[in-house]
C-alpha positions as CSV (number, residue, x, y, z in Angstrom):
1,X,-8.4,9.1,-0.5
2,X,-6.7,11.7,-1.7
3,X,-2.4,12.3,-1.5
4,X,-0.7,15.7,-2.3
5,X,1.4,16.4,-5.2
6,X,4.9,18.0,-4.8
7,X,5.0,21.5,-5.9
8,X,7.4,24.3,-6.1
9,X,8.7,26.1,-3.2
10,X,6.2,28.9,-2.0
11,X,3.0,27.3,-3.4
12,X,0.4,25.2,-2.0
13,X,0.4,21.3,-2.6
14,X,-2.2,20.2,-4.5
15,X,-4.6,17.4,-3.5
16,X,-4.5,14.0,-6.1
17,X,-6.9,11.1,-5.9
18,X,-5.4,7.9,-5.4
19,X,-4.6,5.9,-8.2
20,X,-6.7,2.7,-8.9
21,X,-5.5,-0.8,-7.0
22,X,-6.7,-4.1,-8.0
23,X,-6.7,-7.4,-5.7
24,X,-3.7,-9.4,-6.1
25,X,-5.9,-12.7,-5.5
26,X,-8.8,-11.9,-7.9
27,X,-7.6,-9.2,-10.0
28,X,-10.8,-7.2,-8.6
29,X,-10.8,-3.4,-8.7
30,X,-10.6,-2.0,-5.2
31,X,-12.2,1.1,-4.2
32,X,-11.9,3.1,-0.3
33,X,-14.3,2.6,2.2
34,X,-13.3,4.0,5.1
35,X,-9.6,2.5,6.4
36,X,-9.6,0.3,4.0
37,X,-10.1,-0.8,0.2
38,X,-12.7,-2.9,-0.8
39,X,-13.5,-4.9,-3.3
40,X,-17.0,-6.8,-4.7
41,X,-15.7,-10.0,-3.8
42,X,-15.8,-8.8,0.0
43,X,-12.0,-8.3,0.1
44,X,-10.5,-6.1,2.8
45,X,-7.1,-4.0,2.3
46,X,-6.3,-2.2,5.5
47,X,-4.8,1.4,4.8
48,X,-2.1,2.9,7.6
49,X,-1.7,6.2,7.6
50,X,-3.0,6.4,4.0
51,X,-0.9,3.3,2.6
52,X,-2.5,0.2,1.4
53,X,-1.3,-2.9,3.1
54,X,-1.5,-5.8,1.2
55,X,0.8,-7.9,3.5
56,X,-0.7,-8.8,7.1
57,X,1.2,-6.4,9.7
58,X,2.6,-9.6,11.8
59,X,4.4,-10.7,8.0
60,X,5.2,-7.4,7.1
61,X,8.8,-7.4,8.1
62,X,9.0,-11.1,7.6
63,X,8.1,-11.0,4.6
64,X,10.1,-8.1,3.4
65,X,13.3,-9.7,4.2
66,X,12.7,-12.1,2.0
67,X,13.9,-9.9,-0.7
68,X,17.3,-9.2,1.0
69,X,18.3,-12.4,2.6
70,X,19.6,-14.1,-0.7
71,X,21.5,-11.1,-2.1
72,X,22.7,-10.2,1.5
73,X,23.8,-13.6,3.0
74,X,25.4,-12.1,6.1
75,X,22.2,-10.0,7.0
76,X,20.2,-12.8,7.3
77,X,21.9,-13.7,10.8
């Protein structure tokens, strides 16, 4: 998978590889196949629109309001 790399106005963006991911269960390295990154263990990481998602899309939200609900008390309502 490849990303593009800000440049100055007027030129063409140039085209990066993605930088290496590991599994955050095994520590595995984790390589594109596809929609997804892999790893030898059999471990799936979907990617959406060229992101990895390492959170399950129905937790997603759930799980990143996690982060704001104890510094935010009156958001959590």
């Amino acid at each position: 998978m490849a990303s593009l790399k800000p440049t100055p106005s007027g030129r063409e963006a140039a085209v990066a590889p993605m930088i290496g991911f590991v599994s955050p269960r095994t520590g595995a390295p984790l390589w594109q196949e596809g929609d997804a990154l892999v790893s030898v263990a059999g471990e799936r990481v979907p990617l959406v629109r060229g992101i990895p998602r390492f959170v399950p899309s129905d937790s997603y939200a759930e799980a990143f309001g996690l982060q704001w609900n104890p510094a935010f008390p009156d958001t959590a309502r």
